[in-house]
Phi, psi and omega in degrees: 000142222247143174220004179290125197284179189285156195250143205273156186269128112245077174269330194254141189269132195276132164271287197270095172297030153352295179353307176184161156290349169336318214251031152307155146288118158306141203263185201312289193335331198262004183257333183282347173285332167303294206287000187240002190267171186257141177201169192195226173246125166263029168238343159241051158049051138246057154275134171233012133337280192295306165339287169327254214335296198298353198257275202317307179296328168304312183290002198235325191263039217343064183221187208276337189205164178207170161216169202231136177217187196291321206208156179286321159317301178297322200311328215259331168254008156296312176304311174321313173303304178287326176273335162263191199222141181316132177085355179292144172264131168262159165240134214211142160285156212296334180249042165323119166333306229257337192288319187220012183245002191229038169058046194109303187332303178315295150342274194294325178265315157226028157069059198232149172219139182260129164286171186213107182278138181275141163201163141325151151032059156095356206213173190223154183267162151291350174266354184281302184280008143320279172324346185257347165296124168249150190293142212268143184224154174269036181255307186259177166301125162290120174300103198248317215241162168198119086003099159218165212257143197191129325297184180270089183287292192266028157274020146106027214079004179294130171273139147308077202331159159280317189292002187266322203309306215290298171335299174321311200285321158289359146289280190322325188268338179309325190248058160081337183287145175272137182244116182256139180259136172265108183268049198284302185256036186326304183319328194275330171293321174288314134002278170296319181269007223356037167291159174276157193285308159355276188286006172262358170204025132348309178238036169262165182282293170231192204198167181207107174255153175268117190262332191257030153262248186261021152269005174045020165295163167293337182194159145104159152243192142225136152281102193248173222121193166322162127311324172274357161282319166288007130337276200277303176289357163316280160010283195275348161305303168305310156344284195260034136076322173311011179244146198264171182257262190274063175283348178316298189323309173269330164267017127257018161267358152282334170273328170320286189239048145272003191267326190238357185249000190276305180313312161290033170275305183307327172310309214276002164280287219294340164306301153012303207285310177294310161320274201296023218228297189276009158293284197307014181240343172296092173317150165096340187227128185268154183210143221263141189262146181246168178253319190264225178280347196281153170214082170260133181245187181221102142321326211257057139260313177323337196077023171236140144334153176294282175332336179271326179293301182317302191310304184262035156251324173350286145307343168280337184115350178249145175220122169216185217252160186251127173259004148164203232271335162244019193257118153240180174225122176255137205238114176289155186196169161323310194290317210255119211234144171324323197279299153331325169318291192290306179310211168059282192303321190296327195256329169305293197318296205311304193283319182285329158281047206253000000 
């Protein structure tokens, strides 16, 4: 079996980007910022680009040191890796990143299994993960760690209060667990709560943002904790191939738009906001109320599939992602403009009653 994706038509040209915020652009100013950065080797820390990103993220997330890597995947298994030890338990909700979207990894790498705890729309209570500590025994798996998502992609974009974070987090360290935020979309929470990001992941341990959602960079994250964690985790960067040469180049267009892209986070809400508004008005299709940029609907009053629905936008130039067989999902970014907003709804109506 072949796992090399399907190679993209591009014949038919995307007008409307829906698919994800992945699929931002860098924009001219952040390429010119890029064409302008100081660079050096980041694997043998004479970069002072990258130096810059990690300083600058550490203080916006309060925590003491970071590092910068290719993708928000590797931040979620390095950190697993650094924090635990082969057979150890994470505990992560059930519709997790790490749980049905990353190969595996947790598994194959740093050789850990994840329980997967129930909750709504993306989330778990503290008394839920209460319920899940089991008392330590040479019978179970040592529980070392709990993994939670901000926001909560397939709860649907949902944010995470500070005080559930903070509750969550003190079950945890009361029974000895380290707590990590997969911060793919942190930026978007803070935003939405209007809080600084610092105090939405005060009582996580280590934390990771993501630069190539709606902050539109082109490549990187960063990964923050301790010093000494962020130590320890050099070690498995290296390992798994993440550490770089002339890395500058890409943390400063990550530093670009921690300067210029967070505030305008709120358009892609509000756009967010106008889609599901003018969906919900589309016989046949139900729609999920979004908190961010996510927009999940239901088909199937259309008599259609998400995918089948998809297929016949496709050729119009629109594009969304599919979350299972009437679930789809749509994502505002930078790239996705109010008026597009409106076109879009004229057309999703137009292809599900054709």
């Amino acid at each position: 079996m072949s796992y090399e994706p399907k190679r993209f038509d591009f014949s038919i040209p995307v007008r409307i980007n829906l698919y994800s915020d992945t699929q931002t652009r860098p924009t001219r100013a952040m390429k010119e910022a890029m064409l302008a950065a100081e660079m050096g080797d980041e694997q043998g820390g004479s970069d002072p680009s990258v130096w810059a990103l990690c300083d600058k993220a550490a203080a916006l997330m309060g925590k003491e040191a970071a590092m910068f890597l290719p993708s928000g995947t590797m931040c979620n298994q390095v950190a697993l890796a650094t924090h635990c030890r082969p057979g150890d338990e994470v505990l992560a909700h059930v519709d997790a990143h790490i749980q049905g979207a990353e190969a595996g990894g947790p598994g194959a790498i740093a050789g850990v299994m994840i329980r997967g705890l129930p909750g709504p729309r993306g989330q778990f209570t503290a008394e839920t993960l209460e319920a899940a500590i089991t008392p330590v025994s040479r019978y179970a798996p040592p529980q070392r760690l709990v993994e939670v998502e901000q926001t909560a992609n397939k709860g649907g974009g949902t944010v995470w209060s500070v005080q559930a974070l903070n509750d969550v987090a003190a079950v945890a360290h009361k029974h000895g667990l380290q707590v990590h935020m997969d911060g793919a979309r942190l930026m978007n929470a803070a935003v939405a709560l209007g809080v600084p990001a610092s105090e939405i992941v005060a009582g996580c341990d280590t934390v990771w943002l993501d630069f190539t959602k709606g902050l539109g960079a082109p490549l990187g994250a960063v990964l923050a904790g301790s010093r000494d964690f962020i130590g320890e985790a050099w070690r498995w960067k290296q390992r798994l191939g993440g550490s770089m040469r002339q890395g500058g180049m890409n943390a400063a267009a990550c530093s670009y738009a921690l300067d210029h892209h967070i505030d305008r986070l709120a358009e892609d809400h509000a756009n967010a906001r106008s889609l599901a508004r003018g969906l919900a008005q589309i016989e046949g299709i139900t729609v999920e109320e979004p908190e961010t940029n996510l927009v999940f609907f239901s088909t199937e009053g259309t008599g259609l599939t998400a995918a089948e629905l998809a297929a016949r936008l496709r050729p119009q130039g629109l594009m969304f992602s599919i979350s299972d067989t009437y679930r789809g999902r749509a994502c505002l970014h930078l790239d996705v403009t109010a008026a597009q907003v409106e076109e879009a709804i004229a057309l999703i109506r137009q292809a599900a009653h054709r």
